[in-house]
C-alpha positions as CSV (number, residue, x, y, z in Angstrom):
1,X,-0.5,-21.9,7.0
2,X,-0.6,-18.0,6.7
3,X,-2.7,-15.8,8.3
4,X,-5.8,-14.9,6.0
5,X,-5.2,-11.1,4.7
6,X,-6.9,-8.5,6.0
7,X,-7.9,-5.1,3.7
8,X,-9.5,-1.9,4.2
9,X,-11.2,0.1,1.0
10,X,-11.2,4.2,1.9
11,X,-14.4,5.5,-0.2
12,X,-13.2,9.2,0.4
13,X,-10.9,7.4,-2.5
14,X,-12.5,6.0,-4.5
15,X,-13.4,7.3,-8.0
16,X,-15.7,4.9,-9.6
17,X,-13.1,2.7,-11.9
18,X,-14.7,-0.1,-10.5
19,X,-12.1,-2.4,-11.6
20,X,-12.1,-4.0,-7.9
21,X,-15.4,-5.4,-8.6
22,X,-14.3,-6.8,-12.0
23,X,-11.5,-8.9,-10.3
24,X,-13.2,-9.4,-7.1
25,X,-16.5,-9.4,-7.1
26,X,-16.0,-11.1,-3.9
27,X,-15.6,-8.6,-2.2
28,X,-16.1,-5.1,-3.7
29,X,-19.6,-4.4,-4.9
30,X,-20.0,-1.0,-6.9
31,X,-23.2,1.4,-5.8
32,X,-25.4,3.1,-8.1
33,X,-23.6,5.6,-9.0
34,X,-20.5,3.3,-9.6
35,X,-18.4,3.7,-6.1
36,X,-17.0,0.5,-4.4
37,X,-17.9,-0.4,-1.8
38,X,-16.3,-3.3,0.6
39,X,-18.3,-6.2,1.2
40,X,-17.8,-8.5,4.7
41,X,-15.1,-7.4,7.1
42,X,-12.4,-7.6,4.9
43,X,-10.8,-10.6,5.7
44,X,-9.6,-12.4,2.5
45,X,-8.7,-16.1,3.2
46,X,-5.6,-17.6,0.7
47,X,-7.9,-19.3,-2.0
48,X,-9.1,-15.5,-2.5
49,X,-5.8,-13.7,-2.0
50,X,-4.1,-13.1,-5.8
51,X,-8.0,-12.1,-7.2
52,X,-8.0,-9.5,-4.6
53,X,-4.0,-8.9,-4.3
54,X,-5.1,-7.8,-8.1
55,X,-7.9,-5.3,-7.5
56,X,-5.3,-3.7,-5.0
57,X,-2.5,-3.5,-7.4
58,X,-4.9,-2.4,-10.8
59,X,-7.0,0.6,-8.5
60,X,-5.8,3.7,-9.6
61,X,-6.6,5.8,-6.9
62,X,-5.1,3.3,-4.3
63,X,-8.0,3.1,-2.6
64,X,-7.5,-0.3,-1.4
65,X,-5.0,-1.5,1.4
66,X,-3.9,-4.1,2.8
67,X,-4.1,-3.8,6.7
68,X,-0.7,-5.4,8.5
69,X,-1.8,-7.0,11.8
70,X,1.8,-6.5,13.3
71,X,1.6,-4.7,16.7
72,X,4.9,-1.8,17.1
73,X,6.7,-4.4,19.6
74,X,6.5,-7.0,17.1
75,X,8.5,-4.5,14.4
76,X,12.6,-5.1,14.3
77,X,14.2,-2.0,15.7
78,X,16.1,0.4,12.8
79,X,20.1,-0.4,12.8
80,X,21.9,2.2,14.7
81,X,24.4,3.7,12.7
82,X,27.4,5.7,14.5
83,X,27.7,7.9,11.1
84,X,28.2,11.4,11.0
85,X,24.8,12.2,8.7
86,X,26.9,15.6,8.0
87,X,29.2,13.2,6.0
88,X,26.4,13.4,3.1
89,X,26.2,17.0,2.6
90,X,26.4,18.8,-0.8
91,X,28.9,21.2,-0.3
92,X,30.7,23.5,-2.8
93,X,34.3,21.4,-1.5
94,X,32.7,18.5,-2.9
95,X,30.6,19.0,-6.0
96,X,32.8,17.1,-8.0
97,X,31.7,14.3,-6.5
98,X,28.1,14.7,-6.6
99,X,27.7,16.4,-9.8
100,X,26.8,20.3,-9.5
101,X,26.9,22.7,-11.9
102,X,27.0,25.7,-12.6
């Protein structure tokens, strides 16, 4: 069993669509003047998850988001890569190979 998601809703975002509260009504409820606002603590268990996956996919503003639990020591370390990031350069000696023009 998964972990039940966890979202935040910023209302500094927020402009009134209120097409959170159309697929989750849940969990969004819109004010008077037609702003969401979050409803609960944001925890969404997995019966609820694609209804409010939705309203976080169709906001416009991206106002919702989805809140990762993970702590830094519990993220994979980046690769290290012993390649000269020079390598990559656009350079005049080779803009044949990356297109310029003049």
């Amino acid at each position: 069993m998964t972990e039940p998601m966890k979202i935040h809703l910023d209302r500094t975002l927020c402009d009134g669509f209120g097409i959170c509260a159309k697929h989750a009504p849940g969990y969004f409820s819109l004010d008077d003047w037609g702003y969401a606002a979050l409803i609960g603590d944001g925890t969404v268990p997995e019966a609820d998850h694609d209804a409010v996956m939705r309203a976080l996919m169709d906001c416009p503003v991206h106002a919702i988001m989805e809140m990762d639990e993970r702590r830094p020591d519990q993220v994979p370390p980046s690769p290290i890569v012993d390649e000269d990031p020079a390598a990559h350069v656009k350079t005049e000696a080779n803009e044949a190979v990356w297109g310029f023009t003049r």
